[in-house]
N, C-alpha and C positions, 0 to 999 in steps of 0.2 A: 713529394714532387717539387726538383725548386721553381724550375721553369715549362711556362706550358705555352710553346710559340703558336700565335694565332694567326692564321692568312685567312684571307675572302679572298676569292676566284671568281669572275665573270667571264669564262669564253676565254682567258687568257692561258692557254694549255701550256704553248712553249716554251713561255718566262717560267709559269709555274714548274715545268718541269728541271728546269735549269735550278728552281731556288731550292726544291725539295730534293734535288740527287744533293745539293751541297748538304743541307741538313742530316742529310741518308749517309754522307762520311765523317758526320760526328758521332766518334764510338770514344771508348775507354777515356771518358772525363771522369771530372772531379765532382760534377753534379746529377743530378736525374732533370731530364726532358722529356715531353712530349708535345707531336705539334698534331694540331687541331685545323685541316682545312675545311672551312663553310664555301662550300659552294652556293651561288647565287641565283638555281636553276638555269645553271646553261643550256641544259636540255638538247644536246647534242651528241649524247651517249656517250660522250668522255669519259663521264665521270666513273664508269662501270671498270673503266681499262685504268686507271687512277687506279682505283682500291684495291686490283688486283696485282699492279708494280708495286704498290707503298706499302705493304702490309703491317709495318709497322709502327704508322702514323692513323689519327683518326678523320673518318670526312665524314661530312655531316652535307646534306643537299637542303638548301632553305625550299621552303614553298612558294616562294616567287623571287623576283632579283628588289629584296626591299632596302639595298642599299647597304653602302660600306658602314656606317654605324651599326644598323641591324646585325648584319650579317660578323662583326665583333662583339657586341653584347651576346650572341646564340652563340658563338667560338665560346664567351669569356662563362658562360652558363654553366658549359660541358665541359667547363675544365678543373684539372685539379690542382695545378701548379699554384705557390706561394706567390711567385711573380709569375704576371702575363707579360708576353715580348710580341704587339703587334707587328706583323711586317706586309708588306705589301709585295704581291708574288713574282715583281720584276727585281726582285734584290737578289743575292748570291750572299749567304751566310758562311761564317767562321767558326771552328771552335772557340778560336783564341779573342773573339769577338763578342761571342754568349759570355764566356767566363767573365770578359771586362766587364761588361756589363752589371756581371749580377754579382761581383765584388765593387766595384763604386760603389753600387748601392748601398750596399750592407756598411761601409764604409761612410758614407755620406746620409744619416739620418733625415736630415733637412732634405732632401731630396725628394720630390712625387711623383716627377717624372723624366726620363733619363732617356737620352739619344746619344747617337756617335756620327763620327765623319761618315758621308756620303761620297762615292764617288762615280761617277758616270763611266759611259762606255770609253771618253775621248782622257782618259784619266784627267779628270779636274773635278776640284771638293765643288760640290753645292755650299753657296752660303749659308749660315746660320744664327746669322744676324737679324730675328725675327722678331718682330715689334708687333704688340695686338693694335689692331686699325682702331682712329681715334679721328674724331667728327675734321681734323686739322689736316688728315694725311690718310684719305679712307680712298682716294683715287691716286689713280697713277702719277698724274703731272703732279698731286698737292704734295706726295708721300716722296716724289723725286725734288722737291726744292725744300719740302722740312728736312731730307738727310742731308744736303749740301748746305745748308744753313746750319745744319748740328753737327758736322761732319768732326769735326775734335770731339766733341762730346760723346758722339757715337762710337767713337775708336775708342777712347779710354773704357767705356760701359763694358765692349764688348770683348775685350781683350781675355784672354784666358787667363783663369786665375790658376795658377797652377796645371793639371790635367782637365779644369773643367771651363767648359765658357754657359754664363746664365741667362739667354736670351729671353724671351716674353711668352714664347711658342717653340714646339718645333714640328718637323711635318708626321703628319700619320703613317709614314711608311715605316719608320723606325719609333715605335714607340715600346718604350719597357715603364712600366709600374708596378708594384705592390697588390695584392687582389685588397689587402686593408685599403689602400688610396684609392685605388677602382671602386670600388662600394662606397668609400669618403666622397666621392664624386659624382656618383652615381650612373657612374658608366658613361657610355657616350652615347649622346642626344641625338635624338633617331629623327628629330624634326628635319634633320641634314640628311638629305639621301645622298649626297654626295659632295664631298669636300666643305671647308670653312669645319666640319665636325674635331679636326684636333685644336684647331686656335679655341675652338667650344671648351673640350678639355681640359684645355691647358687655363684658359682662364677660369674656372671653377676650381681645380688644384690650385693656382694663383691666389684667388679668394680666398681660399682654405687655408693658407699660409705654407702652403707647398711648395720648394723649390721647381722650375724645369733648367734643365743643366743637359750638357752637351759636352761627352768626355772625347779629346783627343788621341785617346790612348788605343781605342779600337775604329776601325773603318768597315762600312760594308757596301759593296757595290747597288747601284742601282741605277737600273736603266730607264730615265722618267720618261711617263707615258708610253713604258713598254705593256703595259697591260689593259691603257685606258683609251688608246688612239690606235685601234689598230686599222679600222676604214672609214672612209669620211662621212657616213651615218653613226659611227661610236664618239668620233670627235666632235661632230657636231652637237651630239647630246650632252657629252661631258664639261665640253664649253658651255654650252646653255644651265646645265646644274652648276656652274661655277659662280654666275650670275646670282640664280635662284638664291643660292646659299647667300650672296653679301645681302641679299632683299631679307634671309632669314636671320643673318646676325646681327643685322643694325634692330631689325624688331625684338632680337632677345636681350641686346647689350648694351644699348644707347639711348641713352633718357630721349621722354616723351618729344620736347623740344626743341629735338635733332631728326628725328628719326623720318618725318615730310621732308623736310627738305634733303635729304640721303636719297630717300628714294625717289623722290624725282629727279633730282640730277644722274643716279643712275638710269631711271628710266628713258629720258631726254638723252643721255649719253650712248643707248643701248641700242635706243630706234633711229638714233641719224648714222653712225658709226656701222650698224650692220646692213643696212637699208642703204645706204649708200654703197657698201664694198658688195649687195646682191645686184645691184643694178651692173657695178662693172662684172659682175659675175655672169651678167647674160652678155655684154657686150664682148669680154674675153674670154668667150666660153671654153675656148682652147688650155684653158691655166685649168688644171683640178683643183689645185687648192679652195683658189677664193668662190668653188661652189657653197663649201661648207659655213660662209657667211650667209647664203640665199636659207640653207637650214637653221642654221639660228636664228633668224629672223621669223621664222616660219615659227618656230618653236615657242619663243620670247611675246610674241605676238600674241599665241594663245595661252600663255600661262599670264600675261598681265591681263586678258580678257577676264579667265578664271581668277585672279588674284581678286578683281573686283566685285567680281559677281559673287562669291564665294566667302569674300574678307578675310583672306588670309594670306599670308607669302610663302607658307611651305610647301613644298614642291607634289603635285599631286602624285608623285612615286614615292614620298615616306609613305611608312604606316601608320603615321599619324593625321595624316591630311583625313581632315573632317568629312564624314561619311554623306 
């Protein structure tokens, strides 16, 4: 098997169905595939009407929804492909997209881990110009006046070398690796129940002396936040784990040092910023959006209650948050 495409699903039926009919008209290639969907207990009886349209794909239903790390380690378990090609179920696959892929590779030894263009519903690439966060540029305003300050620097770094450009990171929706560099890495870190898990990644293949490289030469669609926002209870949550996660990588990756004072300028940034936009939330109650600050606040509130009482900052949805 060369490749063995891996999706997690949470409740995201529509995307998923769009990404796997594309998969379902890659026939008569040059290589062997199989794709592997973990579901993350949707528990909405979907899943039964799934198994019975894809029959030529595997799905596997987790025991609970323990998050997009989980839920690709149990994909990467059950699988038998040479390379795993993670995707995320709001993408639209190519043939001519898989093949790129898993010929750079083979091509590009130096290589750990391997992405391609991204492109939205409004046809425009996502950037890919990803830099791991560093004590200098770990917030938004610091991270927006270090690139204007580096901005020559940054254009030459990032410029494509040929077909590839070698950023720091790239995101988890397209991720292709080696099952030998998956195991060199030791999979992905499940302390992440959601997001900040591939910058984890990728900085562990970085350690290792593994390339991440990002080839121009293939594109695959992706519709961001087609799977993770779909009502303002999902986004609310997925916002609030997005936090949780920078609490989790400064604790995994940032000497002792640093790592107080990170987290309380996030914390301080988190309770005025969201606490504020729930108040005009009661006041303009007519806006649905700015409810979903009155929910993260709600949320954020009791995970840094729990962070303390607890002593820990990973998110009480891994499966590793202490018993």
């Amino acid at each position: 098997m060369n490749i063995s495409v891996i999706i997690v699903n949470y409740r995201g039926w529509n995307a998923l169905q769009a990404c796997l009919d594309s998969l379902n008209r890659i026939i008569n290639t040059d290589f062997i595939f199989e794709v592997i969907v973990v579901d993350n207990c949707s528990a909405d009886g979907k899943l039964a009407e799934f198994v019975i349209k894809y029959p030529r794909f595997i799905f596997i239903e987790n025991t609970s929804n323990k998050g997009f790390a989980n839920g690709c380690n149990l994909g990467a378990e059950n699988s038998s492909g040479e390379h795993l090609l993670f995707l995320n179920p709001d993408t639209i696959v190519t043939k001519d997209a898989l093949q790129t892929l898993l010929q750079t590779y083979k091509v590009h030894p130096e290589i750990g881990i391997l992405s391609c263009l991204q492109i939205n519903e409004n046809e425009q690439y996502y950037k890919q110009a990803n830099l791991f966060p560093s004590f200098g540029r770990f917030f938004g305003i610091s991270r927006a006046i270090y690139r204007f300050l580096h901005k020559t620097d940054l254009e030459k770094r990032f410029k494509y070398q040929g077909d590839l450009l070698y950023p720091d990171w790239v995101s988890g929706a397209v991720i292709f690796i080696s099952r030998e560099w998956f195991n060199k890495a030791e999979g992905w870190n499940e302390d992440y129940w959601l997001y900040f898990e591939d910058v984890d990644l990728c900085k562990k293949v970085k350690t290792k002396k593994g390339k991440v490289a990002v080839t121009n030469q293939a594109s695959i669609f992706h519709k961001h936040g087609g799977a993770s926002r779909i009502n303002i209870q999902t986004k609310s949550l997925t916002k609030s784990e997005v936090i949780i996660s920078k609490h989790v990588y400064i604790d995994r990756h940032f000497p002792k040092n640093q790592q107080l004072l990170l987290h309380m300028l996030l914390i301080l940034g988190v309770l005025i910023e969201k606490g504020l936009l729930s108040i005009f939330s009661l006041l303009l109650f007519f806006i649905p959006k700015l409810k979903v600050n009155f929910f993260i606040f709600k949320k954020m509130g009791i995970y840094y209650w729990n962070a303390i009482r607890n002593k820990t900052w990973i998110s009480p949805r891994s499966v590793n948050y202490p018993a």
